[in-house]
N, C-alpha and C positions, 0 to 999 in steps of 0.2 A: 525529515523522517529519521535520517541517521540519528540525529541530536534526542530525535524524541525515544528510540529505542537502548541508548545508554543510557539516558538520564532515567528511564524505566529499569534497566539491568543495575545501575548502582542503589536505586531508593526502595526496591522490592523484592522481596522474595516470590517465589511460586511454591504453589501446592502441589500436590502429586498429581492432579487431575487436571489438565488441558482441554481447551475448546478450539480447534482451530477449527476459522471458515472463512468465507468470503463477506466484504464487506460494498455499497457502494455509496461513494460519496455524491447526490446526483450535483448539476452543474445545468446553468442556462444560459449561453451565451447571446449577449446581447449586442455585442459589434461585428462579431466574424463566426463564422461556422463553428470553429474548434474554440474561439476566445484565446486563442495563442495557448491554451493548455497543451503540454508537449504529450499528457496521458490521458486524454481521454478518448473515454469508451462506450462503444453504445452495447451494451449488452441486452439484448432482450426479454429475455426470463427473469427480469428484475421491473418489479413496483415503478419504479422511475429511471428507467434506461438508459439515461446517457448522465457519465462523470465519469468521475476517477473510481476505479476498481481496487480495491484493497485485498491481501491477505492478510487475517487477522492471526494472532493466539492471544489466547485473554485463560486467567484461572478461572477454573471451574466455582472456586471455592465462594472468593471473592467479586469478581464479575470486573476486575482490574484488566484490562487492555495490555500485555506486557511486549507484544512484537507487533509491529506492522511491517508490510512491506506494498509497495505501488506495482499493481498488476500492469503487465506491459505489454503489448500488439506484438505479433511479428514482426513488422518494419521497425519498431523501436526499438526490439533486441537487438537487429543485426548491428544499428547503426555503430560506428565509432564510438559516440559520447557512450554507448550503453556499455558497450565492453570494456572499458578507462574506468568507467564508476563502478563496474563486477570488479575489475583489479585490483580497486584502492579498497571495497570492504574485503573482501579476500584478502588482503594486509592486516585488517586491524585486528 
């Protein structure tokens, strides 16, 4: 996700007009409940409820994807690895 939001911030520009929203990627796991995915989500008021939850921003203009970021549970905030990988983007 990091890699796809620089490589987004070097090869494009944005328009004055922004779309941010929610996005989900749905997910079916086929060996284990969660499928080892560390994000997913069952969100209910969504078409197909369980995956990876997204914040999007995409240009209005173009319909160009320019930020994501992987929505996260309370349990996955608290955890160590979550707060070490807020540290390092708060670095770049």
């Amino acid at each position: 996700v990091n890699d796809f939001n620089q490589t987004v911030q070097r090869n494009f520009s944005q328009s004055d007009q922004l779309c941010i929203d929610e996005s989900m990627s749905p997910f079916k796991p086929r060996q284990t409940k969660s499928g080892n995915l560390p994000h997913l989500s069952f969100v209910q008021r969504k078409p197909k409820p369980l995956g990876t939850e997204f914040k999007t921003v995409a240009c209005a203009s173009t319909g160009i994807m320019l930020h994501l970021e992987i929505q996260r549970g309370a349990e996955c905030e608290s955890s160590k690895d979550a707060q070490q990988e807020r540290a390092e983007q708060n670095q770049d």
